[in-house]
C-alpha positions in Angstrom: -13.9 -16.5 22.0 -13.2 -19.7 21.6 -9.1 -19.3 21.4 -7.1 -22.2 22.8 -4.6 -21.1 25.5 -1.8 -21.8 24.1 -2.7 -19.4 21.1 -3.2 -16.3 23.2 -0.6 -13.5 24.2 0.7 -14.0 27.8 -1.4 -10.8 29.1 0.9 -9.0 26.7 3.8 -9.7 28.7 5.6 -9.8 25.4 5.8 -6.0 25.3 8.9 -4.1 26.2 10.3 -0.8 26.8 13.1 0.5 25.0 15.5 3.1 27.2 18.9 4.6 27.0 21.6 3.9 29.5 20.8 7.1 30.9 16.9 5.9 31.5 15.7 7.7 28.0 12.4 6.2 26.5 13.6 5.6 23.4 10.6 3.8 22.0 9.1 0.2 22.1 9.9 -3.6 21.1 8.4 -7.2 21.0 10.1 -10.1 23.0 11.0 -13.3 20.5 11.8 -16.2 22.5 13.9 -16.2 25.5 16.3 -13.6 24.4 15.8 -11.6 21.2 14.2 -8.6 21.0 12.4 -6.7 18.0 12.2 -3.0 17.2 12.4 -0.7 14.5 16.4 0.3 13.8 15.9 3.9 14.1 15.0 3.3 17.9 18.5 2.4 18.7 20.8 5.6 18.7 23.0 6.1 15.8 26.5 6.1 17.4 28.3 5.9 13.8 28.8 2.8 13.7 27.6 0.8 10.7 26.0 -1.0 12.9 25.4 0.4 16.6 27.5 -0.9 19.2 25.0 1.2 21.7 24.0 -0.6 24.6 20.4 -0.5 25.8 18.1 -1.3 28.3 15.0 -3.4 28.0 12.0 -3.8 30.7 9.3 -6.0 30.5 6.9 -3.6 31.8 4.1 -6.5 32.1 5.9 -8.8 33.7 6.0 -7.8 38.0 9.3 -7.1 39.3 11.6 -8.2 35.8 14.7 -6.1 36.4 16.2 -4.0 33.4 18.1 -5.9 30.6 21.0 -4.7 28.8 20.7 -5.2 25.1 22.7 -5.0 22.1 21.8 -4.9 18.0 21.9 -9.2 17.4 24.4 -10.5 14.6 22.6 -10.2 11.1 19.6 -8.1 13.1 20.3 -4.7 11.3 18.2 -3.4 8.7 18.3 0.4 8.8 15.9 2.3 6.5 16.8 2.5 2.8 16.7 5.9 1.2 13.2 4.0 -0.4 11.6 3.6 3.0 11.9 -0.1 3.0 13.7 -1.6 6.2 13.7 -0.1 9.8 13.5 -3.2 11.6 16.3 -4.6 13.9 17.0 -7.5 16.2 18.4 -6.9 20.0 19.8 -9.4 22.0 19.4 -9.5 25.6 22.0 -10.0 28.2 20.4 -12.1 30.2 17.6 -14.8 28.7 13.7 -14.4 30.3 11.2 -16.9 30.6 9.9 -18.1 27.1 6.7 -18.3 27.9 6.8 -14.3 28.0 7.6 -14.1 24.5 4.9 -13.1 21.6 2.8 -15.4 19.1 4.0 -13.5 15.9 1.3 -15.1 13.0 1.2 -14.4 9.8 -2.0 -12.9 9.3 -3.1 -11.0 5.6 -3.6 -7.0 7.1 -6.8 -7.0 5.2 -9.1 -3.6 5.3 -10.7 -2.9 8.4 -9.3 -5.5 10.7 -9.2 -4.2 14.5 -5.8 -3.8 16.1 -4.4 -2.3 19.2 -1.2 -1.5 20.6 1.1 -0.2 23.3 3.7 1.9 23.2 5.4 4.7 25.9 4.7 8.5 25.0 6.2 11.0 26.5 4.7 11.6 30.0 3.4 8.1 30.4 6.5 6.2 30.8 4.5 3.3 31.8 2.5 2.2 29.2 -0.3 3.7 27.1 -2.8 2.0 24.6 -4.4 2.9 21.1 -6.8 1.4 19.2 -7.1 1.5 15.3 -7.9 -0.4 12.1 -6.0 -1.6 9.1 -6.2 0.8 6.0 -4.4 -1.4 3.2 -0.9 -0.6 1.9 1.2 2.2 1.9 4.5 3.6 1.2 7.5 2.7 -0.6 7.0 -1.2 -2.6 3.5 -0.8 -0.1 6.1 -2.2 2.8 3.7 -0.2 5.3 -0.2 -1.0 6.0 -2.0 2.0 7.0 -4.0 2.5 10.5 -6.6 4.2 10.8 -7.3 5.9 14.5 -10.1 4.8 16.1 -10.2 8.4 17.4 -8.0 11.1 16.7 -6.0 10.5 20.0 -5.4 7.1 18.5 -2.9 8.1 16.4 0.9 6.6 17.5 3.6 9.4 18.7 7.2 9.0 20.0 7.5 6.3 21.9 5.3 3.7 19.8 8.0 2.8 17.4 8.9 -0.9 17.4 5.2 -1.8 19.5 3.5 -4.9 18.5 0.5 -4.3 16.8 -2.2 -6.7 18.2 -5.0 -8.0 16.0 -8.3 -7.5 18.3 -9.9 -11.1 17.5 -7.2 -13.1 18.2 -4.5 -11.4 19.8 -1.8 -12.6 17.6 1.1 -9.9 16.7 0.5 -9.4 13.5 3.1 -6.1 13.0 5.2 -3.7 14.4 4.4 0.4 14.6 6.6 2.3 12.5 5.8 5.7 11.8 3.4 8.3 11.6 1.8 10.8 9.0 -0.1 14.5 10.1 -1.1 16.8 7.5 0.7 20.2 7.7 -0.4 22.9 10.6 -2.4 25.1 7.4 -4.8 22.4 6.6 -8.2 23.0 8.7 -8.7 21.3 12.1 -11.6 19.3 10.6 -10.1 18.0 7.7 -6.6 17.6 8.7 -5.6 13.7 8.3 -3.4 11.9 11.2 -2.6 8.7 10.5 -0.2 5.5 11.6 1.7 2.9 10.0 2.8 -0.5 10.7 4.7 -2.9 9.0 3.3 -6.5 8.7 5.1 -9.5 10.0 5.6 -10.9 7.0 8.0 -8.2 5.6 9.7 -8.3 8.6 10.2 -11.9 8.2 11.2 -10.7 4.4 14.0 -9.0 5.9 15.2 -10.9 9.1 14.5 -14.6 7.8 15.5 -15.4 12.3 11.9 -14.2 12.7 11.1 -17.7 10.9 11.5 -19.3 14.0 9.0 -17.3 15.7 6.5 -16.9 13.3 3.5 -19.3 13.3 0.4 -19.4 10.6 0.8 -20.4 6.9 2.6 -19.2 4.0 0.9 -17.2 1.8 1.9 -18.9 -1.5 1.7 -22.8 -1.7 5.2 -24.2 -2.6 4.5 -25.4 -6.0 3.4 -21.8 -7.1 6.5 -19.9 -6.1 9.2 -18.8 -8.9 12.8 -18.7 -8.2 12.9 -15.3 -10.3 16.0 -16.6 -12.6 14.3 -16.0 -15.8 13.5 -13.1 -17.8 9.4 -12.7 -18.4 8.7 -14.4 -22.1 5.1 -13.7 -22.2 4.6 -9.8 -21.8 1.5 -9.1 -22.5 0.0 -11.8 -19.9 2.3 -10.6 -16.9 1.1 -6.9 -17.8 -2.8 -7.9 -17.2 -1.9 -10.1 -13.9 -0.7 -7.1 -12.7 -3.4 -4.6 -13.8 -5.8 -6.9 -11.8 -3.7 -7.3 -9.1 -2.9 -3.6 -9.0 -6.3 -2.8 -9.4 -8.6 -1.7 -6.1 -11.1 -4.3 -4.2 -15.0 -3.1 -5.7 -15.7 -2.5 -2.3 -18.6 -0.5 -2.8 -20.2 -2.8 -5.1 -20.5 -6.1 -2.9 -23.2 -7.4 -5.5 -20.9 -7.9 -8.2 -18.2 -10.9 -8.1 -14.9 -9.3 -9.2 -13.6 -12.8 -10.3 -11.8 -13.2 -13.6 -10.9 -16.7 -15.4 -7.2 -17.6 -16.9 -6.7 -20.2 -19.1 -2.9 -21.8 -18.9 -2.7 -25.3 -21.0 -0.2 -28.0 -19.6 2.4 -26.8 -22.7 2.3 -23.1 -22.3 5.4 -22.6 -19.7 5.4 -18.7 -20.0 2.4 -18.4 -19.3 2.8 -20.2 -16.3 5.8 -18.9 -15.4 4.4 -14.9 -15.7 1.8 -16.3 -13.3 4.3 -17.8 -10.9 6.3 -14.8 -11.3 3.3 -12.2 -10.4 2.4 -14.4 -7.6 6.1 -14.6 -6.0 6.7 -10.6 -6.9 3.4 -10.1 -5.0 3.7 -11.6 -1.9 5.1 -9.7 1.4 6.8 -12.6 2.4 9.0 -13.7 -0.9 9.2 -10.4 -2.6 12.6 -9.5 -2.1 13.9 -13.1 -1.5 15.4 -13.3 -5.3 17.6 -11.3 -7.2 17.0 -7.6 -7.1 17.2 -7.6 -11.3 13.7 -9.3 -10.7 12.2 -6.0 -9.9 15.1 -3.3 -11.5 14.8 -5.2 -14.9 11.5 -6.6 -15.3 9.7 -5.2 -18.7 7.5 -2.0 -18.1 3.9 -2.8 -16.4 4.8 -6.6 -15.2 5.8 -6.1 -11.5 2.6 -6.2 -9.1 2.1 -3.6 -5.5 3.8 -6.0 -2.8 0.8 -7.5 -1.1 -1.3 -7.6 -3.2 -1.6 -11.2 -3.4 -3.3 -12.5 -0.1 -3.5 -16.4 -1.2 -2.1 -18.7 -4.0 -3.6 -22.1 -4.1 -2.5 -25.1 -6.1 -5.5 -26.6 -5.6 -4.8 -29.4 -7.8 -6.2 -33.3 -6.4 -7.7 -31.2 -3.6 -11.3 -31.3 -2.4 -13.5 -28.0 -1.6 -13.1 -28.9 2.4 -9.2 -29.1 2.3 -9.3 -25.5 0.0 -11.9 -24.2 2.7 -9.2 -25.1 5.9 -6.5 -23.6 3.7 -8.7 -19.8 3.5 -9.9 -20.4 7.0 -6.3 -20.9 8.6 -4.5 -18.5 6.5 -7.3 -15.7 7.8 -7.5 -17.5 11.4 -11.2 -17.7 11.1 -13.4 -18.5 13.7 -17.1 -19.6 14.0 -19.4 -20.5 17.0 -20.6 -23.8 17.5 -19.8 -26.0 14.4 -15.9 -25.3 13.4 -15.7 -27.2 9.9 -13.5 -25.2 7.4 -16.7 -24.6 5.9 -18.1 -23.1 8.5 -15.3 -21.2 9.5 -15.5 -19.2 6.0 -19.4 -19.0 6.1 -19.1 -17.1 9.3 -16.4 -14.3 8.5 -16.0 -11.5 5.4 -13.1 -13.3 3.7 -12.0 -9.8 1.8 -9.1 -11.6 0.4 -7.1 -11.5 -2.7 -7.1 -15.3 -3.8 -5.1 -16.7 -6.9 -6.3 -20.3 -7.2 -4.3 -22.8 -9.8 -5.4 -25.5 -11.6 -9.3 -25.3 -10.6 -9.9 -28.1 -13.7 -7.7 -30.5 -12.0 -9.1 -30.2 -8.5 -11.0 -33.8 -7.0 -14.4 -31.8 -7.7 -14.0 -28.9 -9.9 -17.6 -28.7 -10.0 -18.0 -28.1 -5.7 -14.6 -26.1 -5.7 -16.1 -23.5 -8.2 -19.4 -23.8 -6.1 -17.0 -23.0 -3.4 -15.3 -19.9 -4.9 -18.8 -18.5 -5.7 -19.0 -18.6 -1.9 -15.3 -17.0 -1.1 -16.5 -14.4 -4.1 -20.1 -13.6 -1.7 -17.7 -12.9 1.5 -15.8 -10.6 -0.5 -13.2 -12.3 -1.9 -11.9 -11.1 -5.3 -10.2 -14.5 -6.9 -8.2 -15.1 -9.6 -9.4 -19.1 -10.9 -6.8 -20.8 -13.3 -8.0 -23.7 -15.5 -5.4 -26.2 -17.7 -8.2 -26.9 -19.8 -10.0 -24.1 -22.0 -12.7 -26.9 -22.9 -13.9 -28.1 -19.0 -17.0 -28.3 -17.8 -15.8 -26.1 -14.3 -14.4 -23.4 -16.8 -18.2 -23.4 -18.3 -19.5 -23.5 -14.9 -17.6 -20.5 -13.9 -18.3 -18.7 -16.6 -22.3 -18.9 -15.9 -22.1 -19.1 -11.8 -19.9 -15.4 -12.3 -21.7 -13.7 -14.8 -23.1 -10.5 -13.1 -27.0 -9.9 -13.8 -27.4 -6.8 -16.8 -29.2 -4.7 -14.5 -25.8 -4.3 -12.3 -23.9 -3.7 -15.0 -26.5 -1.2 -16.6 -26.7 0.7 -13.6 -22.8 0.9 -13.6 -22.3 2.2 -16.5 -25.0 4.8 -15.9 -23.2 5.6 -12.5 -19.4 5.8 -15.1 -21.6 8.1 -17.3 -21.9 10.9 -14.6 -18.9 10.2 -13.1 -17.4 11.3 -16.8 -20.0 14.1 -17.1 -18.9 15.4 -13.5 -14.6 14.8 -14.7 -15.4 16.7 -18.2 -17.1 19.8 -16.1 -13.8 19.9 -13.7 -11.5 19.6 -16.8 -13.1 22.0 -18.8 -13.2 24.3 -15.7 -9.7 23.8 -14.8 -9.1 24.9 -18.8 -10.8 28.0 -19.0 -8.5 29.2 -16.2 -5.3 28.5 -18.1 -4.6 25.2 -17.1 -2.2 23.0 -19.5 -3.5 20.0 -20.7 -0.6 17.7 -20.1 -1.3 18.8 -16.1 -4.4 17.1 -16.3 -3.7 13.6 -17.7 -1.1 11.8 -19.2 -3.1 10.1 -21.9 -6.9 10.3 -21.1 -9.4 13.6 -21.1 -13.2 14.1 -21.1 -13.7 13.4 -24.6 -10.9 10.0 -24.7 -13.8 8.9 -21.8 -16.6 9.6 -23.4 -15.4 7.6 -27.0 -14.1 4.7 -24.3 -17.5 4.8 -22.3 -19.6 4.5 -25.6 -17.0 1.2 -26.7 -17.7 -0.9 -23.3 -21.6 -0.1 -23.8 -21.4 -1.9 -27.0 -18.5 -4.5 -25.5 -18.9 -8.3 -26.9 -18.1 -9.2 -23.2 -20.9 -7.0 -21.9 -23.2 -9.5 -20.4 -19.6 -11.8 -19.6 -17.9 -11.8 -15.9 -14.7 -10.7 -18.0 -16.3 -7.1 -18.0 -16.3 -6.4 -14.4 -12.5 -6.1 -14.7 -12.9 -3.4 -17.5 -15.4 -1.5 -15.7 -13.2 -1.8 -13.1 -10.3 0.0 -14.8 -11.9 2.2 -16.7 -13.6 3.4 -13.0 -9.9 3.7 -12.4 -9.4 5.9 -14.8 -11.7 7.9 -14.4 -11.3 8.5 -11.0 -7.6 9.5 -11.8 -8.6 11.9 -14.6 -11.3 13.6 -11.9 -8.7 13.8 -9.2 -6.1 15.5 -11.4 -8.1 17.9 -12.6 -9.5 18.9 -8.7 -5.8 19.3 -7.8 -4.9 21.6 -10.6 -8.0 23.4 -9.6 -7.0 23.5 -5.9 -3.5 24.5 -7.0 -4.7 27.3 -8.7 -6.5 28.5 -6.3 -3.8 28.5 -3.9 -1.1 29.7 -5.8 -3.6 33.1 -7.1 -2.2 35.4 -4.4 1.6 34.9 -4.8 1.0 35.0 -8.9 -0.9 38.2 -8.5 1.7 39.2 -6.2 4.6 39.0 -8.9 2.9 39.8 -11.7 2.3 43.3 -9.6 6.1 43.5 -9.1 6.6 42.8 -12.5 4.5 45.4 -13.7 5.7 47.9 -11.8 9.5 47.1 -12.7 8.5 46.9 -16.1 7.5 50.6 -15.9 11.2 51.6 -15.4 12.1 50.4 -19.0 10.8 53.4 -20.5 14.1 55.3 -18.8 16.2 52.7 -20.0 18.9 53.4 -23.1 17.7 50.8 -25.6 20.8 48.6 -25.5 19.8 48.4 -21.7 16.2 47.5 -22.8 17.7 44.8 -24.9 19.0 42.9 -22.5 16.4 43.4 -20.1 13.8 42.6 -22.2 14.3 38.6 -22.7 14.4 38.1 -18.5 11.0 39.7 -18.6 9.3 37.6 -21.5 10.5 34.6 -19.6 8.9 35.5 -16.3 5.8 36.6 -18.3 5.6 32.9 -19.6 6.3 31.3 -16.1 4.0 33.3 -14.5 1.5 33.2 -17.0 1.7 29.0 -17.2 -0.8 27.5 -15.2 -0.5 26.0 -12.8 2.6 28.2 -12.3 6.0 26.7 -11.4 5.7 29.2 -8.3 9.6 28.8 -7.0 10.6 29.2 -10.5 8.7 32.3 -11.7 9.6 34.0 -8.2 13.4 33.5 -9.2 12.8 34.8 -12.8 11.3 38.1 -11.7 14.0 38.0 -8.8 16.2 38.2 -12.1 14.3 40.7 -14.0 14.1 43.2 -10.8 18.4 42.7 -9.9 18.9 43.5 -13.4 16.8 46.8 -13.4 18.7 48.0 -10.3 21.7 46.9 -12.0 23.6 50.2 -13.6 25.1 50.2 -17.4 28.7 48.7 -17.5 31.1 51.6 -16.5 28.2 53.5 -14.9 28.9 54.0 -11.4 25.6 52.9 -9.0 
C-alpha cells in the first residue's frame, strides 16, 4: 500500500481490554505511549467519587503473554458525559509502563462520508476479541461531537464491550476515533426498516477535551495558525457571520457531482469584521479548537452566527504560497496516497477529496491564476470550497468567477427537478390539511404556496447563470426538503395516533351520555372538562398524553357524586 513502517499500527497491539478487579469485561481502550490508556469515562465504574478511584485491569490482548495491568483514572483524564452528550472520554494510567512501540498512531484525519473503518472491541461471549467493519456517516449528536457509522452489515453494528475501541481507518491504519455508543430503532419498527447504527468520536475532539492526547497525536491541524480567532470579541458584522454559517451548515450536493458548490468572499485589507466573522466561523467550526475559548463564544453569540462543529475540514492561508505547497497541505491533511508518482499533485488527482475547504487570501497567493486552476481541481474530486479574495478587482476573482460558473442546462434541469419536488411537498401538505392538521405543525415559516412564489423568484434570479446561485438552490433544496419531511411526519403521526383518538373519543361519547341524568348545576361544571377534551382530541396531530388526561378528568368527575351526596 505503499505505507512506510513506521506509519502502520503495531498488528494492533495498541488495543486493550478493559476488566473489573473481579475479571468483568467492562469495555475497550487504546494504549498512548508507554503508560496511558484511553477509553470512554462511562467504562470505568462509577464508585461516587467525582472522579473514580476504581481500580482496573488492563490486557493487551495482542501482545503474547503481557500480564494484566492495574489502572487508575490519570490526573486531569476525566471528562464524564455532560447532560448535552459532549465528553465521555477518560485517561487511565497504568501501573506498570509497556513497551512504546505497542502504543497507537492516533492521526488526525477529517471523518469524511464514506471512509472505511474497523474496530475491535469484547462482546459478551467473546471475551477475546471480535471485529466489525463500517463506514463513516458524517456528524451527529450533541454540537455534532459524534460521527456516525454505518454497519457494513447489520451484525456490524458495536454492542457492550466496544466502548472506548479504536476506530481504525481501513487505508491507512491510523486511529482516527474511539467507539462511543450505539443507536437501534425501537422493537415496533419492522425488521426491514429498523435502523442500527454506531457512533464514534473523532480524535480531534478528544484532543479538544484532553489537550495530553497532543503528545500522541500526529497529522496536521486543521486550521492554519494565522486563521484562528482567540474568540474575545463580540461578532461586529452580523449579517456576514450568518451566511458563513448557512454555507457551512448547509449539506455536501452529493448527488449532483457535476455542479461545483464553490462560493467567492470578498474581504478588503481594511474591513477587520469581516475578517474577524470569518476567523470566528472557522475557529467555531473546527473539532479541534471549538471549545478551546470562552464558553460565551457559543452561549452569547448573535442568533444564526455559530456553525455545526466540523463542519470546516480545512482553512488555508494560502497567502505567498504556490499551487504545489496548497496541494501537500490537502494531500497530508487527508493522508492521500497515489501509485507510482507521489507529487502533492498527484496525491489529490488520485483520491475523492470530499472536503470542506476555506481558503484565504487566493488574490495574494504566488500564482493566483494556477491556485484557482487548482481549486477547480479540489472542486472536480468533490471538494466544496470557500475562496477568499483581498481584492474585489483581481484578475483570479474574474477567473473564478468564469472557471465556476455552472453550464444553464444544470441549473435548468435543477430547478425543474425543485419544481416537482414542490409539487410532490404541496400534495403531502395539502393532504396532511384535509385531515385536520394545524398549519404551524407543518412549517415554521414556509408552505406550498411561500415555495412556489420563492421557486418562481430564483427562475428569474440576476445571479441565475452566476456560480453564486448554486448556494441558493442549495438552500432552497433545503428547504424544501424540510417542508416535505414535516408534513410526511404529521401524516405518519396521524396515522398512528387514529386508534387511541378513536378510542377516547368513544369513551368520551359514551360518558357524555350520562349528562342527560345530571342536575344542571352538575352539568355546569361538567360541561367545561368535556369542551376541553373535545378540542385536544379534536387538534391534529393530537397531544395524545394530554387529551387522555383530560377525558381521565371528564370521566372522575362523572363518577364523582354532588357535594353532600353520599357515593
Amino acid at each position: 500500500m505503499g505505507i512506510t513502517a513506521d506509519e502502520t499500527s503495531s498488528g494492533g497491539t495498541w488495543r486493550v481490554r478493559i476488566r473489573s478487579s473481579v475479571g468483568d469485561v467492562l469495555g475497550a481502550g487504546i494504549l498512548l505511549g508507554s503508560e496511558t490508556v484511553l477509553t470512554c469515562a462511562h467504562v470505568i465504574p462509577d464508585d461516587g467519587l467525582p472522579v473514580p478511584a476504581t481500580e482496573v485491569l488492563v490486557d493487551l490482548v495482542e501482545v503474547p503473554d503481557a500480564a494484566p495491568v492495574p489502572a487508575r483514572v490519570a490526573d486531569g483524564g476525566w471528562v464524564p458525559q455532560r447532560s448535552d452528550g459532549c465528553g465521555d472520554v477518560a485517561l487511565l494510567r497504568l501501573d506498570r509502563p509497556q513497551p512504546a512501540e505497542h502504543a497507537a498512531p492516533l492521526y488526525r484525519l477529517p471523518p469524511v462520508l464514506g471512509r472505511p473503518v474497523w474496530m475491535g472491541g469484547f462482546p459478551k461471549g467473546l471475551d477475546n476479541g471480535h471485529y466489525l467493519r463500517a463506514k463513516t456517516a458524517g456528524r451527529v449528536g450533541p454540537r455534532a461531537e459524534w460521527v456516525g457509522l454505518d454497519p457494513k452489515s447489520p451484525r456490524d453494528v458495536v454492542r457492550k464491550g466496544f466502548s472506548g475501541a479504536g476506530v481504525e481507518d481501513e487505508a491507512t491504519r491510523h486511529v482516527i476515533g474511539m467507539v462511543v455508543s450505539r443507536y437501534d430503532d425501537p422493537v415496533g419498527v419492522p425488521s426491514a426498516e429498523r435502523l442500527s447504527v454506531s457512533y464514534m468520536i473523532p480524535v480531534e475532539t478528544i484532543v479538544r477535551h484532553l489537550p495530553v492526547v497532543h503528545r500522541w497525536l500526529r497529522g496536521d491541524p486543521g486550521v492554519d495558525r494565522p486563521l484562528v480567532s482567540r474568540l474575545t470579541t463580540g461578532v461586529q458584522d452580523i449579517g456576514f457571520a450568518q451566511r458563513l454559517a448557512v454555507w457551512l451548515r448547509r449539506e455536501p450536493l452529493t448527488g449532483r457531482p457535476e455542479i461545483a458548490d464553490v462560493e467567492t468572499v470578498v474581504i478588503e485589507d481594511d474591513d477587520h469584521a469581516r475578517y474577524e466573522a470569518l476567523s470566528r466561523a472557522i475557529t467555531l467550526a473546527d473539532r479541534e479548537l471549538s471549545g478551546g475559548g470562552p464558553n460565551e463564544a457559543v452561549s452569547a453569540a448573535p442568533h444564526g452566527t455559530v456553525p455545526p462543529l466540523g463542519s470546516v475540514d480545512l482553512a488555508i492561508d494560502v497567502t505567498g504560497r504556490t499551487d504545489t505547497e496548497v496541494a501537500l497541505r490537502v494531500a497530508d491533511r487527508m493522508d492521500l496516497r497515489s501509485p507510482g508518482d507521489t507529487s502533492p499533485l498527484s496525491r489529490v488527482r488520485a483520491n475523492a477529496v470530499p472536503l470542506t475547504i476555506v481558503a484565504v487570501g487566493v488574490d495574494r497567493a504566488r500564482d493566483p491564476e494556477a491556485l484557482v486552476g487548482f481549486m477547480k481541481l479540489l472542486a472536480d474530486r468533490g471538494g466544496r470550497l470557500m475562496l477568499v479574495f483581498r481584492d474585489p478587482h483581481s484578475r483570479g476573482l474574474r477567473l473564478a468567477e468564469r472557471l465556476f460558473r455552472p453550464e444553464a442546462a444544470r441549473i435548468d434541469g435543477w430547478l425543474d427537478e425543485l419544481a416537482a419536488r414542490v409539487a410532490l411537498a404541496a400534495d403531502r401538505e395539502h393532504e396532511a390539511a384535509e385531515r385536520g392538521a394545524r398549519r404551524s405543525s407543518l412549517s415554521d415559516a414556509e408552505d406550498a404556496t411561500a415555495l412556489r412564489i420563492n421557486l418562481t423568484r430564483l427562475r428569474s434570479d440576476p445571479e441565475l447563470r452566476s456560480h453564486r446561485i448554486v448556494a441558493k438552490l442549495a438552500a432552497f433544496e433545503h428547504t424544501v426538503r424540510t417542508v416535505a419531511e414535516r408534513a410526511e411526519e404529521t401524516l405518519r403521526v396521524i396515522e398512528a395516533q387514529q386508534p387511541a383518538v378513536q378510542e377516547l373519543k368513544w369513551q368520551l361519547v359514551s360518558y357524555t351520555a350520562m349528562l342527560g341524568s345530571k342536575a344542571e348545576s352538575e352539568r355546569a361544571e361538567l360541561i367545561p372538562l368535556h369542551r376541553a377534551a373535545v378540542r385536544l382530541l379534536a387538534t391534529v396531530p393530537c397531544d395524545l398524553p394530554e387529551a387522555r388526561r383530560a377525558v381521565d378528568r371528564f370521566v372522575a368527575a362523572v363518577h364523582t357524586p354532588p357535594e353532600g351526596e353520599a357515593p
